[in-house]
N, C-alpha and C positions, 0 to 999 in steps of 0.2 A: 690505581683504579683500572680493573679491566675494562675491554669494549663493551660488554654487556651492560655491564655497569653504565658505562657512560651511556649508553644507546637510551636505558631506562631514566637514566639521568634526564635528556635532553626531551623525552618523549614526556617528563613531566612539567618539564620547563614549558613546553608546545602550548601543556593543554592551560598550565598555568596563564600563556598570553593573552589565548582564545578566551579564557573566565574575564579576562579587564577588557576583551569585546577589539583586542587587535587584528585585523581582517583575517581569515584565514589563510589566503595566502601566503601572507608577510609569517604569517607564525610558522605554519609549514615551513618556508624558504629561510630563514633567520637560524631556522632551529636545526636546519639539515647543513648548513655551512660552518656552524660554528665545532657542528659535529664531526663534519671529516676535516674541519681545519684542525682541531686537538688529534683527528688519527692520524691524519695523512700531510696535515700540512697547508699554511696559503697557500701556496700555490696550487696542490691539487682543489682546491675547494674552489679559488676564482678560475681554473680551466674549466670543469663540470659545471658551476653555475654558470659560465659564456655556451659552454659546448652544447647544454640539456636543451634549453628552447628551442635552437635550430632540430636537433634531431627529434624531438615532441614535434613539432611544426612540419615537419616532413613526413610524418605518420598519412598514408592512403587512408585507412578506416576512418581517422578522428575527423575526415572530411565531410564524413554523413552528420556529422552535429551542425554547422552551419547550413546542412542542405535541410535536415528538417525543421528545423527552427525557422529556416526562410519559409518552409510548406505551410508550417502552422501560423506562420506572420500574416502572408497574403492570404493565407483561408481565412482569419476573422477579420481583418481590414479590408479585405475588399466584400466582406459579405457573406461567403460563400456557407458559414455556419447560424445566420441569424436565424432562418425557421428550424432549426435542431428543437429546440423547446416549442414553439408553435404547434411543432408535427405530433412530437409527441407526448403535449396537452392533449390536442383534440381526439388522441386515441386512448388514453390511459386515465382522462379525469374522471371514470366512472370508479376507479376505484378506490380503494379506500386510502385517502392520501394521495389522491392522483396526481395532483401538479407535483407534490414532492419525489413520485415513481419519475416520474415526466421527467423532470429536473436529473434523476441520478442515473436514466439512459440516454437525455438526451448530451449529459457530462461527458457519459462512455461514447460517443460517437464525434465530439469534441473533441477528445484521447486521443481517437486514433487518426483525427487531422493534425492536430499540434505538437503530440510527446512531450508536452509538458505540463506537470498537476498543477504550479500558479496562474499560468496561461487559462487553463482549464477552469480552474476555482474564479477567478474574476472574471473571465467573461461571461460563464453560467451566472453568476453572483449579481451581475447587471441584468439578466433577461429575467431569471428566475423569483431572485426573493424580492422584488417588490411584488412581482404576479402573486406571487402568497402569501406577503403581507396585507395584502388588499384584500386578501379575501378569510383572514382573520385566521392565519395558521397559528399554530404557536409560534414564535419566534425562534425556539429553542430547536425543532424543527427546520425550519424552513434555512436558518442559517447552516445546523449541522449538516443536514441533507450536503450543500449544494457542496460543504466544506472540505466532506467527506471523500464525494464521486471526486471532485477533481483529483483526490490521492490515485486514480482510475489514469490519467497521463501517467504514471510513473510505470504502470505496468504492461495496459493494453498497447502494442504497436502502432506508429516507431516511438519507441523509450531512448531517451538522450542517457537512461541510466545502465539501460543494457547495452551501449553502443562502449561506454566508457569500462564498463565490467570487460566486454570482451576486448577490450583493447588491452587491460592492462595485463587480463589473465592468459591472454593468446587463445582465446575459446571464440569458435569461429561466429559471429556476431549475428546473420542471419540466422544461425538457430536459436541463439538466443534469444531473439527478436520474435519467434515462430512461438518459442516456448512461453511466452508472456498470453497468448493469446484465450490457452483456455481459462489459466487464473485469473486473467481481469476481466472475463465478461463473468466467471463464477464469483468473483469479486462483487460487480455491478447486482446479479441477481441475487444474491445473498442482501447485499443494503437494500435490495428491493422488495425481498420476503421477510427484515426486520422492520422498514417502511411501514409496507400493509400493515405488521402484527404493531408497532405503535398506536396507529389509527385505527385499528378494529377494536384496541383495549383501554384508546381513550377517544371517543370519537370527538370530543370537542377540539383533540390537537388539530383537525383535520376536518372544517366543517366543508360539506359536497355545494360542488360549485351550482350554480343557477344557471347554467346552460347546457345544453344538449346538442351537440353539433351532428349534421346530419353525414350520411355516410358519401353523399357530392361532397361535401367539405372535407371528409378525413381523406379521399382521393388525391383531390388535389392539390392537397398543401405536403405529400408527396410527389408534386411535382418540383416542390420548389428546395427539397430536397439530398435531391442525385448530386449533386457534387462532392460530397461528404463519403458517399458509398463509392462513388467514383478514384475518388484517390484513394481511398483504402485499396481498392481493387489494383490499382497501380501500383502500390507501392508493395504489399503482401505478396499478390499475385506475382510479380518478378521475382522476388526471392522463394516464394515456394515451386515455384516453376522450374526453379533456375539458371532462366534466363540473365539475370540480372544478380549484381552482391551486393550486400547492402547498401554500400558508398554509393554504389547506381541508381539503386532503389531510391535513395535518400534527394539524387539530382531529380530522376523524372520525377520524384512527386513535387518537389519543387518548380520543375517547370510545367507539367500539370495542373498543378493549381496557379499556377499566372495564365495558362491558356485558358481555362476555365473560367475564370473570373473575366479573360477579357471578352470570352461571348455572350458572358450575361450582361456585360457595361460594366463592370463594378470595380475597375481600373480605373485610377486617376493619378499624373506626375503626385501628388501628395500620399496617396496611399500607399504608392511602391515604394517613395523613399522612406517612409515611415515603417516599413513591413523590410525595407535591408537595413534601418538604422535599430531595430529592435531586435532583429537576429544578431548583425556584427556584434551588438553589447551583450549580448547573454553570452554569446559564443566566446567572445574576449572573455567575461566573469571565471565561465568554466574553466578556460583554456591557461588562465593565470596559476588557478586554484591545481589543475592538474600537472602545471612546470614544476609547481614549487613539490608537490609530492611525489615527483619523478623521481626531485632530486634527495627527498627523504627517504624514496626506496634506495638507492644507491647508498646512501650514509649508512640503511640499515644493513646492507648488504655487507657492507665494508664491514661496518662491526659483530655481523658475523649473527645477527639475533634471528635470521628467519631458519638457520640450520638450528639455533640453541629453541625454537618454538619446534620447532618439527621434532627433534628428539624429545624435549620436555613432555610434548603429547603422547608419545611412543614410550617415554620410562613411565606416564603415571596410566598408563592405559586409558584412558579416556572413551576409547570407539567412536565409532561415527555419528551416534545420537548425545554421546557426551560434549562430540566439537561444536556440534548444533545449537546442544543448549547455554553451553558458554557462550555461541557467537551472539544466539537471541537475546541473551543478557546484555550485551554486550550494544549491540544495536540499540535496545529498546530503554538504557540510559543514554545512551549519546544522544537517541533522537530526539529524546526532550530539551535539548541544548544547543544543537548544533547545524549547520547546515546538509541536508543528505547527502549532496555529492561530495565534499566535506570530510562528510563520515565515511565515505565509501572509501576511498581514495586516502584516509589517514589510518584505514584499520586492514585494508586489501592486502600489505605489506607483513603484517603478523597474522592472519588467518589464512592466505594460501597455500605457506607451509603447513598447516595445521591441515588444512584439507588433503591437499598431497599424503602426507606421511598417514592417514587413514582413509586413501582412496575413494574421497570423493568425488561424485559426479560435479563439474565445475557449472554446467551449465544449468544444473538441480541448485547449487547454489547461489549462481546468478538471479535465479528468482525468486528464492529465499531473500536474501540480501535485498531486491528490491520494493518485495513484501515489507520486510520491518521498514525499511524505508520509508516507505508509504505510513507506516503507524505512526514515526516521528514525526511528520507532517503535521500529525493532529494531535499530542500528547503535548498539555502545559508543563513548563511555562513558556518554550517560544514556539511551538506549532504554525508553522509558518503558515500552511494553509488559511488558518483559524484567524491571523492577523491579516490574512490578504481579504476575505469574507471583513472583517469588522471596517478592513479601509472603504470597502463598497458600502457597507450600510451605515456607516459615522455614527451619529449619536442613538440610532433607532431602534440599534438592539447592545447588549452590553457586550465584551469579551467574556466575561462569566457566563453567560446565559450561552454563547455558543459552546463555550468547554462542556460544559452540564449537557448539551446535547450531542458534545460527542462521544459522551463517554461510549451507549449503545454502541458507535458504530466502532470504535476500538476494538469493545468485545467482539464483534462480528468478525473483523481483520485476524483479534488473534483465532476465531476459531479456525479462517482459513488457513495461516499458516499451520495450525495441527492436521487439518489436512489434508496439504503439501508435503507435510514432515511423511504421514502416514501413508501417504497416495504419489511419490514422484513420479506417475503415470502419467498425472494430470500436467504436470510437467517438459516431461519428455517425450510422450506421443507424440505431437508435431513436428520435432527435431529429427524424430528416428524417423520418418518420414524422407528427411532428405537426403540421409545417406546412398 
């Protein structure tokens, strides 16, 4: 059996273990040892798996993922995001489907405290869909909505998925970080101009609320606000500046928002420990999931499959919208199965030859990649978003009844990735910027 062979062998084994629901890690890691132990031998297999952790763990960049994960810890536990929806109720419920508008920017503003779409989807999910099932939205609605914006963590900055993209690809992370910014707030208004045309074209989904708040009121429930726009400011602001990289960026907004929070009160010994004990375990989750892939890339390496994908692209000519649409393909079945970082991290080893050998821009793919990403979140049967949404509202809305509402916002997703495909402007402008 040649290496290829076996590489495809073992790469089917993987996915085999992941279908009986074996962690990803463990499948990853299992499958990459047993691989270079048939090329290379025990011994080289238990040296690389001792050796990979420490040098993974010694990586500078991979330390902005526990810095923003603590940012987005202490922004909702200690408060600093509760009137996000309040604020932007009291400005947006004139329109048609207004708390659901409300709801999918005040998600995007959530995004860009936390960088993460679960974080995002249940803490929105607690503020939002009761306010609209009270006030007799559809259900179908008011859960896709909230289910949706949270896929808005994955892209609008800091993304825990662009931190990992440019680590693995050596593509300098702050821009990639940069280039997230105009696709997800075009993300955000887009779910907000399919929003309105829902409610304009069934207006029972979305009956108009019975209050009218006055314009003292929408002032000041901007005051309570600024923390939110504040560490955006912090954390953006240094890496477009330049002042700061992103691992720096990733510390001040974390210690920003503890200083933040401790001059509103909104610090308590319980809160902080809760806000480092929820970072450390996501951070650990990721940090496992991406040992064990390290050490897949390596196995792949050894066996030789990212030179035999790079020339395979190159003999069947493929081009650069050809590598695209195999990858979308490729993305937009895994995402219905599997976990996105997951995905990211098990398929980034057979598609960046692929990108290379027809001179793609990495950081155009970066966002691509976290685009479908975002689609998987919400496409059955495991939609992770969609089951985070169903644990918030339990028996009150179905799992069905939220798929059915998300189909809409899919459609929406893939029109933007066409164009992104079509426009890598939207893209790249910001990036080029920092040069």
């Amino acid at each position: 059996m040649s290496s290829i062979q076996l590489a495809f062998l073992c790469l089917s084994g993987m996915i085999v273990l992941m279908a009986l629901r074996v962690p990803i890690a463990v499948a990853l890691g299992v499958t990459s040892f047993v691989g270079i132990w048939a090329l290379r031998g025990l011994d080289t297999a238990l040296k690389l798996s001792g050796s990979t952790p420490f040098e993974f763990a010694a990586s500078w960049n991979l330390s902005a993922i526990p810095m923003f994960l603590l940012m987005g810890s202490i922004a909702y536990r200690c408060g600093l995001t509760t009137s996000l929806f309040d604020a932007a109720r009291l400005w947006l419920s004139r329109l048609p489907g207004g708390l659901a508008v409300a709801a999918n920017f005040a998600a995007a503003l959530f995004a860009a405290a936390s960088g993460s779409s679960v974080a995002t989807a249940a803490a929105m999910g607690r503020l939002a869909i009761p306010e609209m099932l009270r006030y007799r939205y559809d259900p179908a609605l008011a859960t896709a909505t909230v289910a949706a914006a949270g896929t808005l963590g994955s892209m609008i900055p800091p993304s825990i998925g662009f931190v990992i993209f440019g680590w693995y690809t050596e593509t300098p992370i702050g821009k990639l970080l940069m280039a997230g910014v105009f696709p997800g707030l075009l993300n955000a208004v887009l779910f907000a101009v399919f929003i309105i045309g829902w409610c304009t074209l069934k207006p029972q989904a979305a009956p108009p609320p019975d209050y009218h708040p006055t314009l003292k009121e929408k002032l000041a429930i901007l005051l309570e606000v600024w923390p939110v726009p504040a560490l955006i400011v912090c954390v953006m602001g240094g890496i477009y500046s330049g002042l700061t990289t992103a691992t720096e960026a990733a510390a001040f907004g974390a210690f920003s928002a503890l200083v933040i929070a401790l001059l509103r009160g909104g610090v308590t010994w319980p809160t902080f420990r809760d806000s480092l004990v929820d970072s450390l375990q996501s951070a650990a989750s990721i940090f496992l999931i991406a040992v064990s892939a390290v050490l897949l890339t390596r196995f792949l390496a050894i066996a030789g499959l990212p030179q035999f994908m790079g020339g395979l692209v190159k003999t069947m000519d493929l081009g650069p919208y050809g590598v695209i649409a195999f990858m979308t393909v490729i993305y937009l079945i895994l995402g219905a199965f599997l976990d996105p970082i997951g995905i990211m991290l098990i398929t980034l080893p057979i598609l960046l030859p692929m990108w290379k050998a027809v001179g793609l821009d990495l950081i155009w793919m970066g966002v691509l990649v976290v685009m479908l990403l975002e689609i998987g979140l919400l496409t059955p049967p495991v939609g992770l978003n969609a089951f985070v949404i169903k644990t918030v509202v339990g028996d009150r809305v179905s799992l069905t009844t939220i798929f059915r509402g998300l189909i809409g916002f899919i459609v929406v997703d893939l029109i933007l990735v066409v164009l992104l495909v079509a426009f890598p402007q939207i893209s790249l402008y910001l990036p080029s910027l920092l040069e």
